[in-house]
C-alpha positions in Angstrom: 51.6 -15.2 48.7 53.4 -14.0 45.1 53.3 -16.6 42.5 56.6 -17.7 42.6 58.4 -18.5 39.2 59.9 -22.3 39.8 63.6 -21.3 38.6 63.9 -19.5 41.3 63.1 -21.5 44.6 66.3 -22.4 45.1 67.9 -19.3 44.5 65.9 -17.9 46.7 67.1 -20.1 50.1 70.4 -18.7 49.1 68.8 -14.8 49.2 67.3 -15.8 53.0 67.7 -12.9 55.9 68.0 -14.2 59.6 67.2 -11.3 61.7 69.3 -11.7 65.0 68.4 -9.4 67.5 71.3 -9.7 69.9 73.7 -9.2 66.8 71.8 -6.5 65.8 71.6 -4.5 69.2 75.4 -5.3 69.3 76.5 -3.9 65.6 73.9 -0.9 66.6 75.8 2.0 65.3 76.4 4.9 62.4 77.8 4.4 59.1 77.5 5.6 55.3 74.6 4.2 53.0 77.5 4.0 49.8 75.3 5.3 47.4 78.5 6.5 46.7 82.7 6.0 47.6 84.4 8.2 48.9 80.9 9.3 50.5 79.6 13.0 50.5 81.2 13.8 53.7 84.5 13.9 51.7 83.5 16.4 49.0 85.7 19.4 49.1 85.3 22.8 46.6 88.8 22.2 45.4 86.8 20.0 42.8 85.0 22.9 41.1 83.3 24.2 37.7 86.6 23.7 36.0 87.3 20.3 37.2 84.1 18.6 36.4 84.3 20.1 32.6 87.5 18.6 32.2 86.1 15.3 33.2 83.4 15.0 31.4 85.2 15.5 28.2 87.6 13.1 29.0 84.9 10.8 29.7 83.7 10.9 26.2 86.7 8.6 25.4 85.0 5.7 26.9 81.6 5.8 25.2 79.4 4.9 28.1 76.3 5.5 28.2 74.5 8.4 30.3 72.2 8.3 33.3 70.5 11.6 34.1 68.9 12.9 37.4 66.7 15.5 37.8 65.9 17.4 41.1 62.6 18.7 41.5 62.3 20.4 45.1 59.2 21.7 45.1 56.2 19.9 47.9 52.7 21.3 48.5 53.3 20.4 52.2 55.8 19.8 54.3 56.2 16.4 55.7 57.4 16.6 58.9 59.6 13.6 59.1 61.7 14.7 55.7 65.2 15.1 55.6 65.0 16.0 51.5 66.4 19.1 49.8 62.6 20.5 49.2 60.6 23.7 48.9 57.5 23.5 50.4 54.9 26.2 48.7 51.5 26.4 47.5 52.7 28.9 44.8 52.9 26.3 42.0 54.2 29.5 40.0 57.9 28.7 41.3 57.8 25.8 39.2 58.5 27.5 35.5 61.4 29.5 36.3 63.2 26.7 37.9 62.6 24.6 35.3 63.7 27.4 32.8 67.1 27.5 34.3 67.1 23.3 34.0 66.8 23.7 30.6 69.9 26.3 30.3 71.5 24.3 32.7 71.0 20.9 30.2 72.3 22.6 27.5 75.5 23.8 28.7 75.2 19.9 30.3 74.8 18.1 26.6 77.0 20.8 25.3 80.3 18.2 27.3 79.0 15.0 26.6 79.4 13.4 22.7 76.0 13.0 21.1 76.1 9.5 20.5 76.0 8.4 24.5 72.8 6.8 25.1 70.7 7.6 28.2 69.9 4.5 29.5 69.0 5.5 33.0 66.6 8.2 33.6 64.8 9.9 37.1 62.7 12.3 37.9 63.0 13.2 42.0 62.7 15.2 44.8 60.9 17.0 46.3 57.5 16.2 44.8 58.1 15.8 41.1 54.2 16.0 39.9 54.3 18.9 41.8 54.7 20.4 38.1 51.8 20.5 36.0 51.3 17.9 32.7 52.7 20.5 30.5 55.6 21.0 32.3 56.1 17.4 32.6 55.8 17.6 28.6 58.4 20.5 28.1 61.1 19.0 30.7 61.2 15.7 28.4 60.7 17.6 25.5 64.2 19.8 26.0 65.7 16.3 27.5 65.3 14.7 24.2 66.4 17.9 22.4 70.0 17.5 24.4 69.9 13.9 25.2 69.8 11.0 23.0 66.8 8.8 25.0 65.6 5.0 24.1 62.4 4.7 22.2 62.3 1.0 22.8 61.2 0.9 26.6 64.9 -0.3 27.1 66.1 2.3 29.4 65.1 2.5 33.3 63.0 5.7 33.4 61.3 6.4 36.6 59.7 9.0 38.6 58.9 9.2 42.5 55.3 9.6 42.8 53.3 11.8 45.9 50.1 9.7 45.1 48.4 12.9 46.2 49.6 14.5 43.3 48.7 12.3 40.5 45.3 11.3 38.7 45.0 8.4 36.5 45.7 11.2 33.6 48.9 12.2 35.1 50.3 8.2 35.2 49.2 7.9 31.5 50.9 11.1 30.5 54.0 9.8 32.3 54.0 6.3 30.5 54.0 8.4 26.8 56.2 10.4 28.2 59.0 7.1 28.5 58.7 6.4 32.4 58.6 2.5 33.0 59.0 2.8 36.4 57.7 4.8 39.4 57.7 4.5 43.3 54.9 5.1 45.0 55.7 7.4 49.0 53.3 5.8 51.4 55.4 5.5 55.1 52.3 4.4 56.3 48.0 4.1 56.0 47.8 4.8 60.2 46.0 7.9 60.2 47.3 8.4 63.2 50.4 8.1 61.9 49.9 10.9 59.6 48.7 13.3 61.1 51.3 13.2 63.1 53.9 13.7 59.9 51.6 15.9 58.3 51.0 13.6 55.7 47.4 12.7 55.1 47.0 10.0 52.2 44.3 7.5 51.8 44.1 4.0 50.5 42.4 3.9 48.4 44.4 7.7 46.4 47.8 5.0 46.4 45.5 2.2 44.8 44.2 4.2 42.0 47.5 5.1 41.1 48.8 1.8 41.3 46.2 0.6 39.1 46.4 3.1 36.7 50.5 2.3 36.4 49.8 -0.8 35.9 46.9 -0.3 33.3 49.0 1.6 31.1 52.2 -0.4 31.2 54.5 0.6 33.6 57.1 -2.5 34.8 58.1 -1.9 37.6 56.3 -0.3 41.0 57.6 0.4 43.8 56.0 1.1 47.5 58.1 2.9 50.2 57.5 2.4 53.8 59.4 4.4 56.9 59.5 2.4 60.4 60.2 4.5 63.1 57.3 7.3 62.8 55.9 8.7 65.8 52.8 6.2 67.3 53.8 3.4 65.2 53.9 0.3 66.7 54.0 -3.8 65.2 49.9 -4.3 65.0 49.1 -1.2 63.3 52.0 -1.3 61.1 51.1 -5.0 60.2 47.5 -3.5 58.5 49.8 -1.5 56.5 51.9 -4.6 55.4 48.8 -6.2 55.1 47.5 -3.3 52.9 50.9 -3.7 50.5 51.3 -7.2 50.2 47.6 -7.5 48.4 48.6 -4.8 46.2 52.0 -6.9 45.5 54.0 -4.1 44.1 57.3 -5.4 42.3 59.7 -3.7 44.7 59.0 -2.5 48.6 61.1 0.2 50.2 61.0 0.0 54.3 63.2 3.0 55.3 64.5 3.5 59.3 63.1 7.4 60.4 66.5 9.0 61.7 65.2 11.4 64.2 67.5 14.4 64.1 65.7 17.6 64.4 69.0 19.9 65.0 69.5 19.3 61.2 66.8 19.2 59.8 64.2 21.8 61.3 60.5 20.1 60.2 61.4 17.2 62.4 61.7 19.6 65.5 57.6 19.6 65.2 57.4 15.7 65.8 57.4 15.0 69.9 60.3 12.8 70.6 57.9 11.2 73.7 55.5 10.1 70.0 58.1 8.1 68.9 58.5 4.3 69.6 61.3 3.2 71.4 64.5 1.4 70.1 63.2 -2.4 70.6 59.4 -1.2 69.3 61.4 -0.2 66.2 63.1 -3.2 66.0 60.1 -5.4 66.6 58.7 -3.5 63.5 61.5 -4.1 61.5 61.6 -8.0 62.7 57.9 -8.3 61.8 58.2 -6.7 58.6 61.3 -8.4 57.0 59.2 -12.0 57.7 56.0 -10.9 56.8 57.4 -9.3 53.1 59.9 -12.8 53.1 56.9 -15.4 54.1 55.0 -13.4 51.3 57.7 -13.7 48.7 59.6 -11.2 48.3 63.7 -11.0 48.5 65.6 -9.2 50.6 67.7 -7.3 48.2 69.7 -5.4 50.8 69.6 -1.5 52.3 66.0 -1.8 53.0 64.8 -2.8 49.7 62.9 -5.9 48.8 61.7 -7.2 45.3 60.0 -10.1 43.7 62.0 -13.0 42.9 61.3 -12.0 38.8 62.0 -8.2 39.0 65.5 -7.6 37.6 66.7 -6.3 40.5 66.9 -9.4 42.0 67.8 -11.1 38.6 70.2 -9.2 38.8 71.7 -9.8 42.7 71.5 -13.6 41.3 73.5 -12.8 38.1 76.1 -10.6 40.2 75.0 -7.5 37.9 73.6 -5.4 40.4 74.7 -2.3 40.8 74.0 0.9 43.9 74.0 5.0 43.3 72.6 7.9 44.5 68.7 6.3 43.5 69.5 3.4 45.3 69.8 -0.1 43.3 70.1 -0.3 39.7 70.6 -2.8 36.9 72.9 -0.1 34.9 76.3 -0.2 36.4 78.5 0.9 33.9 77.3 4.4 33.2 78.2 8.1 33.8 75.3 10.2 36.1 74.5 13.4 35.3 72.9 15.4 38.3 70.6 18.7 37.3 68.8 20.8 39.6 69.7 22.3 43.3 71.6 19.6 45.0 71.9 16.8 42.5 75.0 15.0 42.5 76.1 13.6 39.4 79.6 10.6 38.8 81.1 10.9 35.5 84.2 8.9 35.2 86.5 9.1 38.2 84.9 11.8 40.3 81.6 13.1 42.0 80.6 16.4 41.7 77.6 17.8 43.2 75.5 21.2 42.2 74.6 24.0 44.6 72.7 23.3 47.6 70.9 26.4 47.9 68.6 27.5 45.5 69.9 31.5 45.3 73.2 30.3 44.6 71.9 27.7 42.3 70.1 30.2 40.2 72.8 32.5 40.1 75.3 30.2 39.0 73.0 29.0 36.0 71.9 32.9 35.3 75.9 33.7 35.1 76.1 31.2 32.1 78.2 28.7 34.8 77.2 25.4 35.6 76.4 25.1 39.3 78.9 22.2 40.4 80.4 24.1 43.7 82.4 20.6 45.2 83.0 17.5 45.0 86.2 14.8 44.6 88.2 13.2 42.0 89.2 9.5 43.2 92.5 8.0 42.8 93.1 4.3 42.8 92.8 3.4 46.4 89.2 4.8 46.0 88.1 3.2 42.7 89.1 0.0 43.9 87.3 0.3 47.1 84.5 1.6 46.0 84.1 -1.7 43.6 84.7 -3.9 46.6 82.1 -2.3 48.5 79.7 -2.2 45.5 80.2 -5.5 44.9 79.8 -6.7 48.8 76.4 -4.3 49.1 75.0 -5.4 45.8 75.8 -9.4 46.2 76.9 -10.2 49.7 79.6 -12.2 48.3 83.4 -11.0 47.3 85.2 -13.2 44.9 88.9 -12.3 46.0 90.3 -13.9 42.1 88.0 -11.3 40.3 89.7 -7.8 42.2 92.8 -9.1 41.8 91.8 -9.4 37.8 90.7 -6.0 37.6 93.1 -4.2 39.8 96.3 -6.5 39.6 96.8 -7.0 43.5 97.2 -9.5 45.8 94.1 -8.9 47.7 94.9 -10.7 50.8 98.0 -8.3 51.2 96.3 -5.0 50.2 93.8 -5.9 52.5 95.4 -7.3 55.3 93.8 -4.3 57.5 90.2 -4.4 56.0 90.8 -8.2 56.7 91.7 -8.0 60.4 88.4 -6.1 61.0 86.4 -8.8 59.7 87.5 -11.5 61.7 85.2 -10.3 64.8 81.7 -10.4 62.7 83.0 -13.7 61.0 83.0 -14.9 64.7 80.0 -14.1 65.4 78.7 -15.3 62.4 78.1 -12.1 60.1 79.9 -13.5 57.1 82.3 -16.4 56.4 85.9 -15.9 54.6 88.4 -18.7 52.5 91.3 -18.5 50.3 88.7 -17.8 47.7 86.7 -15.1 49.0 83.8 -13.4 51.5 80.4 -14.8 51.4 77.7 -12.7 53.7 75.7 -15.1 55.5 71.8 -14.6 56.9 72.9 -12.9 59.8 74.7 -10.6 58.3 72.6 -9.2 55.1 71.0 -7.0 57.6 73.9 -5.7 58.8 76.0 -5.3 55.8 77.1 -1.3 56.3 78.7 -2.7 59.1 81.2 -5.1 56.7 81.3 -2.3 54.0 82.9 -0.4 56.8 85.4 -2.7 56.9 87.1 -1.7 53.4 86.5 2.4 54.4 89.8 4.0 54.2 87.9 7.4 55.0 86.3 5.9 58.6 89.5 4.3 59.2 91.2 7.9 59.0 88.4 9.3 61.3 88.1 6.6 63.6 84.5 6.8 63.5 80.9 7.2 61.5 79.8 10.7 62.2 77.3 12.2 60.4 75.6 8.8 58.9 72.8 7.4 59.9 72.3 4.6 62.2 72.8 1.1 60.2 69.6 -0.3 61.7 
């Protein structure tokens, strides 16, 4: 078990996850993730080149600081379960002139935003970002801190998904004098079984040396991701994975639900469906795993992620700071994200805007001189203040009704009287719990907390439904 820091014992009853498996089997169905509000789904190219300029000047009135996101699409091999914008190639040549048009495509990026707006937030993904070599990785920070103003001070979150595959000891200590202070670390799973079947062979003991290495040269925070719901996987084999992670004790652990949908996304067509375990062998995973991680100490922070009791992330779910984007949980809430690279989807002030999703079209925006934004949505006021309720119900499981109505200056009973109503059925079966006051989340719920988000979805409401998302569980 983690050593346990004795502030937080208490705290943490108050952070417990019951997993219910008749509530769970009933509340079985498909609904957005929110790393954003409105989601993607509602993106339209109405909101174009022209409209995301605009914004981002105007944003410079505000003076908050920047969080950038770079894509990196390129993988060696193709994992068979992804659902990822990627390029799978051996050519490793690919790699320079995408970068190239990143580096035209910061500049005219840096050229909108006023030069004293800190980046505070920082991540490299993809893809397979140490897919590039170490002096690539040199020049992309180099020309980020010739456009960007980064910390020196190890302040800022910087982090980088790592294919341990892909990186040496020499490529983690590179990465720390580069600024990164965080990575995570893609296992799924140390079955080799299991990998073979996703065409993703990793040993042991390659995600253990770059653990180690991370840790010998600083890095804070390290992450592990998991995926339940991989073809042969079942709750004993899976367990010697668990067992496998919990001696590591990584900071943070990631334990993502496979969506099987091969008519979208074409490399899952070459997993069998008759490979994969059925719904209650997935759930049994997911049962085992939440009370194994829990029993060995770490939180349940919400939307699969799981953290030590002293990593600020859940610091920060105590201290109501929390915060959820398009990289999942944060600790910087109050800053404007700019996406580079095919795909990325950036939120500066009021809108989302997202860059071409093919890379021709990509390139030939950039080699026009234009950025590549080709959609994306401006929101008015129903959607700001929705998307902080649901930000602040995902992040925090709890809904002080006193601080919206401060914000927004409403009477949140009455402009919720329909959000409200929906409610009233998971309160009964004891989901959450509502007063005068407010809506508190309660263990049975945590696990099921898209379902409640759903609640406050104008945009679901409209279509009377959740396709397109992913299943909640």
């Amino acid at each position: 078990m983690l050593d346990q820091p004795q502030t937080t014992q208490a705290q943490m009853a108050d952070q417990r996850t019951v997993f219910d498996l008749d509530l769970i089997k009933r509340y079985d169905q498909s609904g957005p993730r929110y790393t954003s509000y409105p989601t993607a789904v509602e993106f339209n190219e109405g909101f174009d080149e022209a409209a995301y300029r605009a914004t981002c000047e105007r944003s410079n009135a505000s003076k908050r600081p920047l969080s950038l996101y770079f894509h990196i699409p390129f993988c060696d091999t193709l994992c068979f379960y992804c659902a990822c914008n990627k390029v799978a190639t051996k050519d490793r040549s690919l790699a320079q002139p995408y970068l190239e048009r990143m580096y035209r495509e910061m500049e005219m990026q840096s050229a909108l935003f006023d030069d004293d707006r800190v980046v505070e937030q920082l991540h490299w993904g993809g893809g397979t970002p140490t897919f590039i070599s170490q002096q690539q990785m040199r020049e992309l920070m180099d020309q980020t801190r010739k456009n960007f103003r980064l910390l020196d001070d190890d302040s800022g979150e910087y982090s980088i998904e790592i294919d341990p595959r892909e990186a040496g000891g020499d490529t983690v200590k590179l990465l720390r004098e580069l600024g990164f202070n965080r990575m995570s670390l893609g296992v799924q799973d140390f079955d080799t079984k299991v990998q073979k079947a996703v065409n993703r062979i990793q040993t042991e003991a390659e995600t253990m040396a770059v653990l180690e290495a991370a840790r010998k040269v600083g890095f804070g925070s390290i992450s592990i991701d998991l995926i339940y719901g991989l073809p042969f996987q079942d709750p004993d084999e899976f367990s010697k994975t668990l067992d496998k992670v919990i001696d590591a004790a990584p900071e943070r652990v990631s334990v993502f639900n496979y969506a099987h949908l091969p008519s979208r996304f074409s490399p899952q067509r070459r997993i069998k469906d008759d490979d994969l375990p059925p719904p209650q062998v997935k759930l049994d995973i997911l049962q085992m795993t939440i009370e194994r991680l829990t029993d060995a100490g770490w939180l349940y922070i919400g939307m699969d992620h799981f953290a030590r009791p002293d990593d600020e992330l859940a610091l920060a779910q105590r201290n109501g700071t929390l915060y959820r984007n398009f990289q999942g949980y944060s600790t910087h809430a109050d800053a404007d994200l700019i996406g580079l690279g095919v795909t990325s989807i950036g939120k500066v002030a009021n809108t989302y805007g997202q860059n071409q999703r093919e890379m021709e079209a990509y390139n030939a925006d950039i080699d026009a001189g234009r950025l590549a934004v080709f959609r994306g949505i401006e929101l008015n006021r129903d959607d700001e203040l929705r998307r902080d309720v649901i930000t602040r119900l995902i992040c925090n499981f709890k809904l002080d009704f006193a601080e919206v109505e401060r914000v927004w200056d409403i009477n949140f009973v009455d402009y919720f009287a329909t959000g409200l109503a929906r409610l009233k059925g998971m309160e009964a079966d004891g989901l959450l719990e509502t007063d005068a006051s407010g809506i508190r989340v309660l263990p049975k719920g945590r696990l099921l907390i898209r379902n409640i988000c759903m609640g406050f979805d104008a945009y679901r409401e409209a279509t009377q439904g959740a396709g397109g998302f992913s299943k909640v569980i």
